[in-house]
Structure formats: structure tokens, C-alpha cells
C-alpha positions as CSV (number, residue, x, y, z in Angstrom):
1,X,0.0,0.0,0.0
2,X,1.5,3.4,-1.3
3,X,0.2,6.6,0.3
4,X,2.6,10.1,-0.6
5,X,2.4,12.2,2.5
6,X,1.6,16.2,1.4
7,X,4.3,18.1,3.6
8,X,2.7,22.2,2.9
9,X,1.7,22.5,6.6
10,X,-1.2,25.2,5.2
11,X,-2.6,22.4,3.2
12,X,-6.7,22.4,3.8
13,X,-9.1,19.8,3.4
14,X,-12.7,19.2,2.4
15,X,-12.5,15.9,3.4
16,X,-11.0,13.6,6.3
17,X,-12.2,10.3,6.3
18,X,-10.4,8.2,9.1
19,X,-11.1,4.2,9.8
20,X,-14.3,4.3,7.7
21,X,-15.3,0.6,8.1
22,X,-19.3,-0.6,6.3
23,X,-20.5,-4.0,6.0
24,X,-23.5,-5.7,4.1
25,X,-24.2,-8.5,5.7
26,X,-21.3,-10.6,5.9
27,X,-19.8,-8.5,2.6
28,X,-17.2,-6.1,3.5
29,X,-17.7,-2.7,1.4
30,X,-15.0,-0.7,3.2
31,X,-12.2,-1.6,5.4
32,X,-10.4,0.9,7.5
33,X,-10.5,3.5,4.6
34,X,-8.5,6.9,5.0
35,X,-8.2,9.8,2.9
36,X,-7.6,13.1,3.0
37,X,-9.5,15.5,-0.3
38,X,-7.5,18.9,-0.5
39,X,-9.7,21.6,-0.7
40,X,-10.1,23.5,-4.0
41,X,-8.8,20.4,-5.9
42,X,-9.9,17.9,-8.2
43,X,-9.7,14.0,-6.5
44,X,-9.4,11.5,-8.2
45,X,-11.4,8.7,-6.8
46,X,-10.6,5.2,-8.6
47,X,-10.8,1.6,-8.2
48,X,-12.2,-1.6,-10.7
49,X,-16.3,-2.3,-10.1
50,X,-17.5,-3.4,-6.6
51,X,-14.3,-2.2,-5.1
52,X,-16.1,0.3,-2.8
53,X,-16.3,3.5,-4.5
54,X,-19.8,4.1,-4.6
55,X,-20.2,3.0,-1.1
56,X,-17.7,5.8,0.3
57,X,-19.6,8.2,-2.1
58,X,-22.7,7.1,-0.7
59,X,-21.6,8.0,2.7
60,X,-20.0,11.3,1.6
61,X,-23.6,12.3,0.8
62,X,-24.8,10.7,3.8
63,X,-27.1,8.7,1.9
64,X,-25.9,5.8,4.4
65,X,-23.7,5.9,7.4
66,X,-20.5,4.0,7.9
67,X,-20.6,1.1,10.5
68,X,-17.8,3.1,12.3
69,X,-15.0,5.9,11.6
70,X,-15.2,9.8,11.2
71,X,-15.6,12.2,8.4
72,X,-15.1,15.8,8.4
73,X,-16.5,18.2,6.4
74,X,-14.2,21.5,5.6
75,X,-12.5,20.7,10.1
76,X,-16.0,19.9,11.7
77,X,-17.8,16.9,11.7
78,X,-20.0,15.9,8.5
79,X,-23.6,16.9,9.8
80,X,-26.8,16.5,8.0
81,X,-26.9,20.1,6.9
82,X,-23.9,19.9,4.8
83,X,-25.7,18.0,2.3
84,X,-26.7,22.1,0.5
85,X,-22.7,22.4,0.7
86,X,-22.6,18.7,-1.8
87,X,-23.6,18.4,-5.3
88,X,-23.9,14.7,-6.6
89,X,-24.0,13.4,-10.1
90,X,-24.6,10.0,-9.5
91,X,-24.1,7.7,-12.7
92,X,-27.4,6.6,-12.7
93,X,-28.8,9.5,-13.6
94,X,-32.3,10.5,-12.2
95,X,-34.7,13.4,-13.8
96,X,-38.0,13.4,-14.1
97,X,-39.0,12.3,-17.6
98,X,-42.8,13.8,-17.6
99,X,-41.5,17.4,-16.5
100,X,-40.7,20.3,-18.0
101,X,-36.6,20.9,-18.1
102,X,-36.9,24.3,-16.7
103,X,-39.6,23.4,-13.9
104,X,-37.6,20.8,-12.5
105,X,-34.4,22.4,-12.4
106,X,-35.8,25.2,-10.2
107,X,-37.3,22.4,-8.1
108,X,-34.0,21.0,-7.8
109,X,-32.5,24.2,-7.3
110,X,-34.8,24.7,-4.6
111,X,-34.5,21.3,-3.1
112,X,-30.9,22.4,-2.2
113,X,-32.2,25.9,-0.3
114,X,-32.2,28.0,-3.2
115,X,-34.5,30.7,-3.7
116,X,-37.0,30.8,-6.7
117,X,-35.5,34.5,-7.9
118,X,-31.6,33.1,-7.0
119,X,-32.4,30.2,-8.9
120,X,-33.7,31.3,-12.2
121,X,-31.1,34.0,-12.5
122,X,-28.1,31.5,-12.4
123,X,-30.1,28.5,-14.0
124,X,-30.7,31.7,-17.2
125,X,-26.6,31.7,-16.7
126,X,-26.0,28.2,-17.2
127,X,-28.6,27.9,-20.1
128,X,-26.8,30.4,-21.7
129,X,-23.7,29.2,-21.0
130,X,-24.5,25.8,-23.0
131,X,-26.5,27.3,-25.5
132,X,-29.5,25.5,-24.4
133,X,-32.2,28.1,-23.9
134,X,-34.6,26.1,-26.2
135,X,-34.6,23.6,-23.7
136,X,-36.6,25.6,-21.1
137,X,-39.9,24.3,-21.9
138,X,-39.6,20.7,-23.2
139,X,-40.1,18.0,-21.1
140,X,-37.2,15.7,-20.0
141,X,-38.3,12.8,-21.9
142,X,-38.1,15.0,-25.2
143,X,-34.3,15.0,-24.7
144,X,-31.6,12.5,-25.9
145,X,-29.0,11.1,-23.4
146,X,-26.3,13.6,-24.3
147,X,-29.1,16.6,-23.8
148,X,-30.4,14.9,-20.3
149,X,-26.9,15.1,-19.1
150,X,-26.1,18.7,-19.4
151,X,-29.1,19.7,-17.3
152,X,-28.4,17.2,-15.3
153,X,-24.7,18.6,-14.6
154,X,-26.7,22.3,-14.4
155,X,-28.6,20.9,-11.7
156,X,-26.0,19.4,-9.5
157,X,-23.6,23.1,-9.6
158,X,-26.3,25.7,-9.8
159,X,-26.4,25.9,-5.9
160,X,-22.9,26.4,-5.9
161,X,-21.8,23.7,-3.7
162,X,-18.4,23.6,-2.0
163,X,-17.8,20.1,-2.6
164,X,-18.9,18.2,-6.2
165,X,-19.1,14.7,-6.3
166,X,-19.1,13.5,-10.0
167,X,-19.3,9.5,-10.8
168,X,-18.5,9.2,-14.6
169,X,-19.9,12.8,-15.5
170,X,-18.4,12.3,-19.2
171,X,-20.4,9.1,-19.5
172,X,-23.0,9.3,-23.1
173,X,-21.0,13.3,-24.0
174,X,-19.6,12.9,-27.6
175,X,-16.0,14.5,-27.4
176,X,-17.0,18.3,-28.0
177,X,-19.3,18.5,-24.9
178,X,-16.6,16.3,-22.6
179,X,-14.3,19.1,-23.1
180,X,-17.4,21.2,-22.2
181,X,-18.2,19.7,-19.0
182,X,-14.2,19.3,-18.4
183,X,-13.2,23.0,-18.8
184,X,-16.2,23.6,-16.7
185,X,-14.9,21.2,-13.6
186,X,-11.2,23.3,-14.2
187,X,-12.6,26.9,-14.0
188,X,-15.1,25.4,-10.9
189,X,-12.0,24.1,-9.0
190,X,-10.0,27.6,-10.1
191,X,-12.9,29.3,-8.5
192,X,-12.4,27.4,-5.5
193,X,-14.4,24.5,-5.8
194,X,-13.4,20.9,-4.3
195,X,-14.5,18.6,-7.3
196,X,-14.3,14.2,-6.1
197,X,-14.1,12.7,-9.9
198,X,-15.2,9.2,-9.6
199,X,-14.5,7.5,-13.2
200,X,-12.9,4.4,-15.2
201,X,-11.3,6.9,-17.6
202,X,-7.3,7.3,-16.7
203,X,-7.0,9.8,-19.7
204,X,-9.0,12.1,-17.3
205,X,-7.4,11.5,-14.1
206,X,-4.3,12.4,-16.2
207,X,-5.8,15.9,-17.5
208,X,-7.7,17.2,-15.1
209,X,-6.8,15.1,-11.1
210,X,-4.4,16.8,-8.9
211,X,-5.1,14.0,-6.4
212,X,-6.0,10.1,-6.8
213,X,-7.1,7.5,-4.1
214,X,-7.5,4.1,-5.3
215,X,-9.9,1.6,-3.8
216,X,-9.2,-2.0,-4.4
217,X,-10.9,-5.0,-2.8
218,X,-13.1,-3.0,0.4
219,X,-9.5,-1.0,0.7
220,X,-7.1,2.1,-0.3
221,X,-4.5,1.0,-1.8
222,X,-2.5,3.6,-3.5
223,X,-2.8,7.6,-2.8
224,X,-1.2,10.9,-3.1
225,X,-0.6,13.6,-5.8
226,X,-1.2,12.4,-9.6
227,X,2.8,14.1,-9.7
228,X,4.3,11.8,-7.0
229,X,2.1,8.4,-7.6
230,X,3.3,8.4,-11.3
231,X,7.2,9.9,-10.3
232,X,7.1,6.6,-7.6
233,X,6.3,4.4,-10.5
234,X,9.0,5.2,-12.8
235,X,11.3,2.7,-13.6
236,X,14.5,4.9,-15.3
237,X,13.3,3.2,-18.7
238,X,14.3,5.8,-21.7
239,X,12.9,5.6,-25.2
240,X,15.8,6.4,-27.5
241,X,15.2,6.9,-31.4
242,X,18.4,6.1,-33.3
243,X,19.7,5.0,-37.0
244,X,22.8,2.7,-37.0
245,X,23.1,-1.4,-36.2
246,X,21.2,-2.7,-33.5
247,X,24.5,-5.2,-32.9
248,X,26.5,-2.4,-32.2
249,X,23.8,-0.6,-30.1
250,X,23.7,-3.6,-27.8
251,X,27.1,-4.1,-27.9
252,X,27.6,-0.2,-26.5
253,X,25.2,-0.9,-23.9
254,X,27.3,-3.2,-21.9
255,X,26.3,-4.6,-18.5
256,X,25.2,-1.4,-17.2
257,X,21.7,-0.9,-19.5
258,X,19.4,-3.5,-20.6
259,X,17.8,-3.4,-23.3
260,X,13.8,-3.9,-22.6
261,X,12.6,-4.1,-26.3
262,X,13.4,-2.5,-29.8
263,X,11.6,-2.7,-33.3
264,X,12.7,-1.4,-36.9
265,X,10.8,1.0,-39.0
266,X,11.8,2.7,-42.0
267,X,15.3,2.3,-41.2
268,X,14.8,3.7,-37.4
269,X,14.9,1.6,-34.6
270,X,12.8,2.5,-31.2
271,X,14.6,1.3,-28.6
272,X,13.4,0.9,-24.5
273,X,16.6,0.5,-22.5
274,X,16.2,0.1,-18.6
275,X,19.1,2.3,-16.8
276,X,20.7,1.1,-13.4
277,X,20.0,3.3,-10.0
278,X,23.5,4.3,-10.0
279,X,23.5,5.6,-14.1
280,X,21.6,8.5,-15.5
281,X,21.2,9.4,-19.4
282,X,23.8,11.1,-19.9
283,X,26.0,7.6,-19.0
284,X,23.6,6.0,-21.8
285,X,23.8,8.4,-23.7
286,X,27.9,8.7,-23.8
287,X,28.2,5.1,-24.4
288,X,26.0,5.0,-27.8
289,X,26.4,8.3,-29.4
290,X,29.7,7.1,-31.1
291,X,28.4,4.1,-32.4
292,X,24.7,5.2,-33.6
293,X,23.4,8.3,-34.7
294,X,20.7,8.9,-31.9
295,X,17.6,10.9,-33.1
296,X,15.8,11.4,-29.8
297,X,15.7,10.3,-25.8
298,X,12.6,10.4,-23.7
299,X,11.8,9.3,-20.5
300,X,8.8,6.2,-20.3
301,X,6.7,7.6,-17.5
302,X,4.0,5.0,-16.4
303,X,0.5,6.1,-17.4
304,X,-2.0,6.1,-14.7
305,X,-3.7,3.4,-16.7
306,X,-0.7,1.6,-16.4
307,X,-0.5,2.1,-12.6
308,X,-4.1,1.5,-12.2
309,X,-3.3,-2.2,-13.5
310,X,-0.2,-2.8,-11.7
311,X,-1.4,-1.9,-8.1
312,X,-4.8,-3.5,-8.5
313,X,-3.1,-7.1,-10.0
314,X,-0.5,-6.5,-7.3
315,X,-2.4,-6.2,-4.5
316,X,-4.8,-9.2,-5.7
317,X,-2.0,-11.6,-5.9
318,X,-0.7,-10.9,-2.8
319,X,-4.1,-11.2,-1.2
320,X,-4.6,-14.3,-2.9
């Protein structure tokens, strides 16, 4: 289990979660799950299905309670009346198909201790925003999937919550309104805004996550920065572009650099060689540069899809 501690003593949170233990039955949902969410970030929160995501989600909103542990909300306790501080996107999404788009947003609006007049002026914002006024007065059921979920993200901000909880938000968005809804989540967390992203999409975590918490099997068992999780996976494995003979490559390479895996196009081979701790590129680099004719050198970082697979295989074969 990999957690990266955070060392900026001013550091605030929106959310401490400490020992957070829930069973069903004799199924175990969370074990003894920690986490801290810095405020006015984006959090990754990630795991396979069943792992106990939407279970920590459903406590955040306090639609359940945990058998035992303590959240806190912002330094106090989570209380009942931080739920008009939350907005949730669930992934099953829930409007009301018989009524009118504009009627129920208000009533949603309202739900979370809006007034009527504060309402309509920033749902007229939001419609405007997305270039939906049209939609006012149809009824829900009028809309397709991709139209459904724009009012529904309109819904879950207009109370302007201090904490967003969004399970796959992009889910049924074409690529042009998923960098809508995205560009939206940055200029919400600029503004302040703690944003919990809950999705299977790594390209995501990688674009927009200054955090990640993985949940595997009930448990966390990888956190810390997007920066530091993917720096702690790096393996000193270089991508190095060169013309010349792959004999004399290896050759040059010696005992101190292995060579991972290379293939030949157009007279260029792409080359992964593994450094040892003790070497850096430059030592590569001086050993093969008189040999071969080196066109480029780039560090392999891991992708978080990539780490996503390791930990969660990892941790299952050691459980098993």
C-alpha cells in the first residue's frame, strides 16, 4: 500500500475520512479506509467495479452511514446540513421524464435551499452558458441522453456547492461536450471548488486530477498527488530513437543498460533500455552516441492506466 504524504503545513481539506469501516451483511464494502480531499482540488477517486467507491460516495452524501470511523467536512464533523454544501452526479442518472426541463431544475435548485429569484437567474446563466435556452420548456423525456446530461450537470452546480461529487460525468457526452463539461470542472475548481471525480477513464485522471485515491478489494490501496504516484512508478526506462546497427547498439550498452525491447521502422529503430540506479542518461547516452546516430531520448513515465493495473493485479496476488 503506497500513500505520498503532502508536507505544505497550510494544506486544507474538504474531506477527512479516518477508519471508515461498512459492512452488508457478511460482505465487506469498506475496510479501514483513510483519505484526506484537499480543498479547491480535483480528486481522483478510482478503483475496478465493486471495489467500494460508490459506497464511500454514498456516505459522503450521507445517503448511508458507515458502521464506524469519522468524516469531516471542511474541520468539523460531517452533519446532516452539509448536504446544501454537496452536489452529486450519481451515474445513474435520475430526472424526471414527464417534466418540463426548466420546472424541475428550479425544483432541484430549490431542493438544495435555493431561492426561486436566485435560482432562475443563475439556471438563465448556465442555459446560456451551453446554449440550451430552447430547452426551457420541453419535457425531460423530449431530450436524448447527451441533452439529459447537461441539465443534469446544471442541476448538481447551480447551488454552488463547496464540494462536487461527480461519478463518470463524461459518461453518453460525444468529445466536444466532454471538453465542455471538463473546462467547466477546471474553471469550478480555479474558482475554489473541491470537485471528487469518480471514473474508469485514466485519460481524465491524467488531464484534469491533482489527487487520486485508489480503492481496491473494500481497501485504499494507493494515494497521493497524480505528480508523486506516477514519479514513484517510474522505472529509469528511456525511449531512444536512433539510426545505425542494432548489434553495435547492444554491444555499447554493456552490463550497465538493458535493453527492454526494440523494433525497426523505416530504417529507425525504437529502442526501450532500462538504466541502473547508479547511471543516469547522460551515462547511456555517452556510451552509444559514437556508435549510432541517436535521433531522440525520452523518458517512459508509467500512465495512470498503467499504474491503475499494476497496483490493483499486485495487491490481488498478494491477497490471494
Amino acid at each position: 500500500m503506497l500513500h505520498f504524504v503532502i508536507t505544505k503545513y497550510s494544506m486544507k481539506y474538504a474531506i477527512q475520512a479516518e477508519g471508515i469501516n461498512k459492512t452488508y451483511g457478511k460482505y465487506q464494502a469498506l475496510t479501514n479506509v483513510s483519505m484526506d480531499i484537499p480543498e479547491g482540488k480535483i480528486f481522483g477517486l478510482l478503483g475496478p467495479n465493486g471495489a467500494g467507491k460508490t459506497t464511500f460516495i454514498r456516505i459522503l452524501n450521507q445517503i448511508i452511514e458507515p458502521d464506524n470511523g469519522l468524516i469531516k467536512f471542511y474541520g468539523d464533523l460531517l452533519q446532516r446540513s452539509n448536504v446544501e454544501d454537496i452536489g452529486y452526479l450519481p451515474e445513474e442518472r435520475g430526472l424526471y421524464k414527464k417534466m418540463k426541463v426548466g420546472e424541475q431544475c428550479v425544483y432541484l435548485a430549490q431542493m438544495k435551499g435555493m431561492k426561486e429569484k436566485d435560482a432562475l437567474s443563475e439556471l438563465k446563466m448556465w442555459f446560456e452558458k451551453f446554449e440550451i435556452q430552447e430547452w426551457w420548456d420541453k419535457k425531460v423525456e423530449d431530450l436524448s441522453k447527451g441533452m439529459a446530461q447537461k441539465i443534469q450537470f446544471i442541476t448538481t452546480v447551480v447551488h454552488k456547492p463547496k464540494l462536487l461529487i461527480l461519478d463518470e460525468p463524461f459518461s453518453g457526452f460525444d468529445p466536444i461536450n466532454a471538453e465542455l463539461i471538463q473546462n467547466e470542472m477546471l474553471r469550478l475548481r480555479d474558482e475554489g471548488t473541491t470537485i471528487v471525480l469518480s471514473t474508469h477513464d485514466m485519460g481524465s485522471v491524467e488531464s484534469l486530477c491533482d489527487n487520486i485515491a485508489l480503492i481496491n478489494r473494500s481497501q485504499v490501496i494507493l494515494s497521493g498527488s497524480v505528480a508523486d504516484v506516477r514519479n514513484s512508478f517510474r522505472t529509469k526506462t528511456y525511449v531512444l530513437k536512433f539510426h545505425g546497427t542494432l548489434l553495435e547498439f547492444t554491444i555499447a550498452l554493456g552490463a550497465r543498460f538493458e535493453l527492454m525491447h526494440n523494433e525497426l521502422k523505416d530504417e529507425v529503430h525504437t529502442a526501450s533500455v532500462r538504466i541502473k540506479p547508479e547511471f543516469k542518461l547522460n551515462d547511456l547516452l555517452k556510451q552509444i552516441i559514437p556508435v549510432v546516430d541517436v535521433l531522440s531520448a525520452e523518458e517512459k513515465v508509467p500512465s495512470m492506466h498503467d499504474i491503475f493495473v499494476q497496483s490493483v493485479l499486485s495487491f490481488n496476488e498478494a491477497q490471494s
